[in-house]
ChimeraX commands (.cxc) that place a marker at each C-alpha (Angstrom):
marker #1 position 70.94,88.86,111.51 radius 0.5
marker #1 position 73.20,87.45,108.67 radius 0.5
marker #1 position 76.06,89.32,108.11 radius 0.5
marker #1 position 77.05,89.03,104.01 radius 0.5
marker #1 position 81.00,89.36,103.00 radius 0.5
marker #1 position 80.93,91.80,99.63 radius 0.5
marker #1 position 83.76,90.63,97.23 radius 0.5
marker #1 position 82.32,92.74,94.33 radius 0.5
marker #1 position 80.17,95.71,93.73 radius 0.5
marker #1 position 77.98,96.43,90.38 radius 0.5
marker #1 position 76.43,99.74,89.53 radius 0.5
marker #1 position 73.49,99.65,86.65 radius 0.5
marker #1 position 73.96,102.47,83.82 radius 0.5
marker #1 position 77.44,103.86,82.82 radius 0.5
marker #1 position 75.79,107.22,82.69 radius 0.5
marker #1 position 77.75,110.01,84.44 radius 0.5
marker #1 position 75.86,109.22,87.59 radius 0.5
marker #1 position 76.43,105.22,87.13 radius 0.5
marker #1 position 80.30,106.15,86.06 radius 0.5
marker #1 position 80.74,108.54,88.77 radius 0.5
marker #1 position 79.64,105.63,91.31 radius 0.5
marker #1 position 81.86,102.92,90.20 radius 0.5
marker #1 position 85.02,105.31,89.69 radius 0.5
marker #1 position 84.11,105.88,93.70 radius 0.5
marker #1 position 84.15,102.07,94.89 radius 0.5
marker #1 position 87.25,101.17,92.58 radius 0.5
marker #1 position 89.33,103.99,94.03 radius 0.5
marker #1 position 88.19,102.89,97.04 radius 0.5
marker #1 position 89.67,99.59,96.80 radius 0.5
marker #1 position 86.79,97.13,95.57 radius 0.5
marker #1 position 86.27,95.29,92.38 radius 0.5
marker #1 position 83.28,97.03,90.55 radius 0.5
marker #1 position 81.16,95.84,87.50 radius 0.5
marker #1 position 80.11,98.74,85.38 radius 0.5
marker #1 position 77.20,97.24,83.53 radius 0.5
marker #1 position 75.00,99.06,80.93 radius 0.5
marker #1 position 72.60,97.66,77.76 radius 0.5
marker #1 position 75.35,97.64,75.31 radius 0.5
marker #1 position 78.96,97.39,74.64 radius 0.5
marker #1 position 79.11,100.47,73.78 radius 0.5
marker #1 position 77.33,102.90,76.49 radius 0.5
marker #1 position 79.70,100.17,79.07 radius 0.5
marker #1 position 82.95,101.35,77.43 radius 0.5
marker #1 position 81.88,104.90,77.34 radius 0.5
marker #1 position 81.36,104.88,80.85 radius 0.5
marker #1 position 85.24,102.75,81.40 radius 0.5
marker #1 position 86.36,106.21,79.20 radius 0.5
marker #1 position 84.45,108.61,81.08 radius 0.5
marker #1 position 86.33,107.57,84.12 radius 0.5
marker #1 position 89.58,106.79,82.65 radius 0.5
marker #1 position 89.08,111.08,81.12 radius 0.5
marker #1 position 88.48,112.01,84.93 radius 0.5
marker #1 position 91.27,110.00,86.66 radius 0.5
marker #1 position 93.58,111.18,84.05 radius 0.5
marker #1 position 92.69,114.96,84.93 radius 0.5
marker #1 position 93.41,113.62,88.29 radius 0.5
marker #1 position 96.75,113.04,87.33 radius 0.5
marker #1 position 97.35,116.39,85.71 radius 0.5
marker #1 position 96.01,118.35,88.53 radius 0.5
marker #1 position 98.11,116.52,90.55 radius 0.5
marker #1 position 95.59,114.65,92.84 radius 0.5
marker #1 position 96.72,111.14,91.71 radius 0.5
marker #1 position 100.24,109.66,90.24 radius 0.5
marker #1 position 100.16,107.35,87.41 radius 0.5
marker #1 position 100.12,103.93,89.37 radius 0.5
marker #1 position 97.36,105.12,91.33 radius 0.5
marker #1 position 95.21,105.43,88.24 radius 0.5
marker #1 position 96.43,102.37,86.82 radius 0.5
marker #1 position 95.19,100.58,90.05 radius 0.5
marker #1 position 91.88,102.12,89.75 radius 0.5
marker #1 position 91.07,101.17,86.81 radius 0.5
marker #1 position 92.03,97.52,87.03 radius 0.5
marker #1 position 89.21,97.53,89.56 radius 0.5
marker #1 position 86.51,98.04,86.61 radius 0.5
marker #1 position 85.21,95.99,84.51 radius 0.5
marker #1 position 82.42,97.75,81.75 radius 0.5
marker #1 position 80.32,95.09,80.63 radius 0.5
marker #1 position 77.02,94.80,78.50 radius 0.5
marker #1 position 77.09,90.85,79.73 radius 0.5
marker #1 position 74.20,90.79,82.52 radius 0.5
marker #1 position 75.57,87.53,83.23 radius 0.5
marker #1 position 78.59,88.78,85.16 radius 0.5
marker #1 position 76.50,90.38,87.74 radius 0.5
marker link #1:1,2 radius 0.2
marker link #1:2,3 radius 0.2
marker link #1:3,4 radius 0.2
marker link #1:4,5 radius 0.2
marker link #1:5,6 radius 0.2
marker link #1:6,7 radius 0.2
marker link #1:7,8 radius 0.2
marker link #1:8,9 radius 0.2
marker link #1:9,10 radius 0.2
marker link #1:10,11 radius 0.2
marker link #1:11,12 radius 0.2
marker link #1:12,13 radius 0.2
marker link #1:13,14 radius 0.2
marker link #1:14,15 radius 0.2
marker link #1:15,16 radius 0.2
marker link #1:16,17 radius 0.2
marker link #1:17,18 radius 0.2
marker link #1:18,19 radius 0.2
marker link #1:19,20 radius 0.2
marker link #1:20,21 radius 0.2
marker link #1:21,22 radius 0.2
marker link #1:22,23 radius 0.2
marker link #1:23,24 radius 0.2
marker link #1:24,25 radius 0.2
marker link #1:25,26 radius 0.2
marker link #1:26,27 radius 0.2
marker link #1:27,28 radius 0.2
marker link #1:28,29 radius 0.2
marker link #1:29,30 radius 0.2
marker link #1:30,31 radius 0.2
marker link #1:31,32 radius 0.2
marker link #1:32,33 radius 0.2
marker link #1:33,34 radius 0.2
marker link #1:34,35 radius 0.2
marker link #1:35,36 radius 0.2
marker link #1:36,37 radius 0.2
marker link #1:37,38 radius 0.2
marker link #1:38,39 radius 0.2
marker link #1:39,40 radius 0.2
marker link #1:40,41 radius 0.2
marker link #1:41,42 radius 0.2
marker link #1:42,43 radius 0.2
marker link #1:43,44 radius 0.2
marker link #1:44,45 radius 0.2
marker link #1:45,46 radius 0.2
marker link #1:46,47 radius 0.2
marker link #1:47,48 radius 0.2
marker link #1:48,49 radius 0.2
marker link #1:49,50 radius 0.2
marker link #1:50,51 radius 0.2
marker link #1:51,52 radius 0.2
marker link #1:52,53 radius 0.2
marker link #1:53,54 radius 0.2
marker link #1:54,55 radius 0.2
marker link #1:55,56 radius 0.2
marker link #1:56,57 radius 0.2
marker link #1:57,58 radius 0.2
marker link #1:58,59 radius 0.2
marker link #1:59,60 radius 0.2
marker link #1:60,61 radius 0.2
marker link #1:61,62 radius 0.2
marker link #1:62,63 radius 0.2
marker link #1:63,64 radius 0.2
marker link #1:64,65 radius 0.2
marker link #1:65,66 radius 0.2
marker link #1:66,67 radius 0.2
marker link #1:67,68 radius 0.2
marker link #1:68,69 radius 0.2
marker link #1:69,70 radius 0.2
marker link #1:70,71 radius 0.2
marker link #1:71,72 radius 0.2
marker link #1:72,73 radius 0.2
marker link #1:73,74 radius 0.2
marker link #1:74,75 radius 0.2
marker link #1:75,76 radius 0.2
marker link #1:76,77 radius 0.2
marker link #1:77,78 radius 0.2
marker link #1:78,79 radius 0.2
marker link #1:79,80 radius 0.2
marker link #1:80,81 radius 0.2
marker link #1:81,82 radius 0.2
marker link #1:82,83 radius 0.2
view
């Protein structure tokens, strides 16, 4: 058996399933590709989980920096290539 090292994760679709996912792994630590058909569906996907860690912050759950952090960790892309 091969063991593999992951450095980065990609999720597929920036849908609120697809968003939900990579908002998971990057608060989790990992670099995450949020990839989706176009520019525009990947960036909605960056804002759905920017809106939800933001919410975070106002309920409490997460400070500022923490949010910051998380975000870093994704990249929304329509570029196939950088999977």
């Amino acid at each position: 058996m091969r063991l593999f090292e992951v450095n980065t994760f990609a999720v597929v679709g920036a849908g609120n399933m697809g968003a939900g996912i990579a908002q998971k792994i990057a608060t989790e630590g990992f670099p995450v590709i949020l990839v989706d058909l176009d520019e525009e569906a990947a960036q909605r996907g960056l804002e759905r989980i920017s809106t939800l860690l933001h919410k975070g912050i106002e309920r409490g759950i997460f400070k500022p920096e923490r949010v910051e952090k998380i975000l870093a960790n994704v990249t929304a892309t329509a570029d196939w290539n950088n999977l």
